[in-house]
C-alpha positions as a printed NumPy array, in Angstrom:
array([[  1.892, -36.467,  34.982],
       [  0.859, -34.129,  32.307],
       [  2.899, -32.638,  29.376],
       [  4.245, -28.997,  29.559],
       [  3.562, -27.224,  26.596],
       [  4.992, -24.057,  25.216],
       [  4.424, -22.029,  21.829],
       [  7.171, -19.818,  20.898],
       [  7.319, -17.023,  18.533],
       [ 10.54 , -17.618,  15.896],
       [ 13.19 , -15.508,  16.204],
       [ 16.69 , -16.148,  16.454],
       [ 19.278, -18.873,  14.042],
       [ 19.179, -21.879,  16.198],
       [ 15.167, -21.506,  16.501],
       [ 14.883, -20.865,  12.359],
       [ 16.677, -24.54 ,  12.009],
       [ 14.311, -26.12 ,  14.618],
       [ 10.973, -24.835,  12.732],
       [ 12.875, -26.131,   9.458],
       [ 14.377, -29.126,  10.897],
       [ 10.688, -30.68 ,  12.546],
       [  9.03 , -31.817,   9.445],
       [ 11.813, -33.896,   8.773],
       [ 11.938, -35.514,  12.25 ],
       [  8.029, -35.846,  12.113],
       [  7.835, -37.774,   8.822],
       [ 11.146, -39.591,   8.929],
       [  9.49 , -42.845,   9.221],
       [  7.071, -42.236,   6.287],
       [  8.453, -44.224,   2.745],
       [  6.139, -41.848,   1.162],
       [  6.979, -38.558,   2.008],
       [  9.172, -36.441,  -0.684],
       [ 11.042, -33.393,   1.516],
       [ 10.862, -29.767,  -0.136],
       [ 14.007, -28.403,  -0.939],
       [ 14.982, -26.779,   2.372],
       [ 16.535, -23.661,   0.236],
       [ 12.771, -22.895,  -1.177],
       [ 10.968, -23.574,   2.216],
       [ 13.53 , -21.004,   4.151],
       [ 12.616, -18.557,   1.539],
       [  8.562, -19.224,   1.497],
       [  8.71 , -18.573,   5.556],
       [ 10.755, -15.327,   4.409],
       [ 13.792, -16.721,   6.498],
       [ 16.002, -15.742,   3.456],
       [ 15.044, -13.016,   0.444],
       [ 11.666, -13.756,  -1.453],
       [  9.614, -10.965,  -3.166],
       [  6.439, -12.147,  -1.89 ],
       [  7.218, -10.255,   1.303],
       [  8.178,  -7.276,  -0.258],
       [  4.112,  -6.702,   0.555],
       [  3.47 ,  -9.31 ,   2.857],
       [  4.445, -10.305,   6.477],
       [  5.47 , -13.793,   8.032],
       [  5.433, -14.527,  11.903],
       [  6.788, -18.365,  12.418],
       [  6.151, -20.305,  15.287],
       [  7.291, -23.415,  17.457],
       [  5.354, -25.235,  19.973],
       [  7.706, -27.729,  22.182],
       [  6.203, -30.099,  24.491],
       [  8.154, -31.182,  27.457],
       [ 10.938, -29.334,  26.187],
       [ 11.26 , -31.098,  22.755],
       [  9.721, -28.856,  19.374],
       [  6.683, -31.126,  18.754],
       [  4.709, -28.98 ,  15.898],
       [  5.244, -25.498,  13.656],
       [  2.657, -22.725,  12.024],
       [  3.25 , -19.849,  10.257],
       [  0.632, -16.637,  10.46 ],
       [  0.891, -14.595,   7.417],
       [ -0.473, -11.095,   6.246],
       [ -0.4  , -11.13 ,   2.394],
       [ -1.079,  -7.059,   2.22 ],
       [ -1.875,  -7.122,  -1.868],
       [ -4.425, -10.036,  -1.327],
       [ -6.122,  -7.634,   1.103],
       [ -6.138,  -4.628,  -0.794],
       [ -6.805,  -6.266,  -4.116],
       [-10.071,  -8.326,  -2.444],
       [-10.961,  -5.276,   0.118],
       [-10.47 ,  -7.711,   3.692],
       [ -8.87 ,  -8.206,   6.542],
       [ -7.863, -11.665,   6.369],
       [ -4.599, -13.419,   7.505],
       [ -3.187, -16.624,   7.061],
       [ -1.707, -19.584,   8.444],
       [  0.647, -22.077,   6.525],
       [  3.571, -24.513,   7.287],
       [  1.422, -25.969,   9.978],
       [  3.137, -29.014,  10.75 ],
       [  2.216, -31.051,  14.397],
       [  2.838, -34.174,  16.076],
       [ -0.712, -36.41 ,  16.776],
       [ -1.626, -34.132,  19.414],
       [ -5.031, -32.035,  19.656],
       [ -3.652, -30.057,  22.096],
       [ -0.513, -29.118,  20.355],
       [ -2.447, -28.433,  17.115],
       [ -4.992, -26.091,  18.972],
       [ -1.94 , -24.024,  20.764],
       [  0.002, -23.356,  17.602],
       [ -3.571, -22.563,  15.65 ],
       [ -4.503, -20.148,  18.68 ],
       [ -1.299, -18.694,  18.58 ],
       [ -1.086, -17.374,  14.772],
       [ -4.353, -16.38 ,  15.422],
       [ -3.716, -14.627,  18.338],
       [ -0.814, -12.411,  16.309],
       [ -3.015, -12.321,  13.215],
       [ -5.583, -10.163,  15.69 ],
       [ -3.067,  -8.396,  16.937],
       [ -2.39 ,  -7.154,  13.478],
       [ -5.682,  -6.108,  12.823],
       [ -7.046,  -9.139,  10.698],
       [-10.556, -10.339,  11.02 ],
       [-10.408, -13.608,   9.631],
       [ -8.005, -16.663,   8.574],
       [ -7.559, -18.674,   5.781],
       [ -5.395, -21.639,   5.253],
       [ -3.391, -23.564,   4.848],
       [ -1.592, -21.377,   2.126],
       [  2.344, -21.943,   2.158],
       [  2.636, -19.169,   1.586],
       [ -0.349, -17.736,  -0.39 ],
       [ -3.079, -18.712,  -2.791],
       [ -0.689, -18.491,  -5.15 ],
       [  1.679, -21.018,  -3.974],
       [  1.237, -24.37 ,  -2.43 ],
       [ -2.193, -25.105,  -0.56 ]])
């Protein structure tokens, strides 16, 4: 039997916590992984007030397979970078996935997908959530 998959754009309370809560369900088991500080990482994926999006734009998404969230991206616009370097370039950060080619290449066709839809020719990454921040 094969797996269902399904990429979902982010948009309501209940999905918010199940993009935040996945990394820590994904690296539970690993002694040598330090958790951000959840507070900082809703405000990075502009899920609560941070001036980097007073010029920028964040789309989050989930990807569940057989019904259960198994990875996360985020596609982002940084407008300054764009007009400062003269591009079109988007994106992609808090990518986060279970050991799963599939999943990775949904969730990576996905932000793609929206960061064409917003007129970007080209992605850059990962960038959590710019060059100016974590990479």
């Amino acid at each position: 039997m094969s797996s269902k998959y399904e990429v979902v754009q982010v948009e309501d309370r209940r999905q918010r916590r199940a993009f935040m809560d996945f990394i820590w369900k994904l690296h539970k088991n690993d002694p040598n992984w330090v958790p951000p500080i959840r507070m900082n990482q809703e405000e990075l994926v502009n899920f609560r007030r941070h001036p980097f999006y007073e010029n920028a734009k964040c789309r989050t998404f989930i990807l569940r397979k057989d019904g259960e969230v198994a990875g996360r991206i985020a596609a982002i616009i940084n407008n300054g970078h764009n007009k400062r370097f003269g591009e079109k370039r988007g994106f992609f950060g808090f990518f986060d996935c279970i050991d799963d080619q599939q999943a990775a290449n949904l969730l990576f066709m996905e932000a793609c997908r929206y960061l064409k839809s917003e007129g970007m020719d080209d992605v850059r990454g990962p960038c959590n959530p710019s060059l100016n921040y974590e990479i």
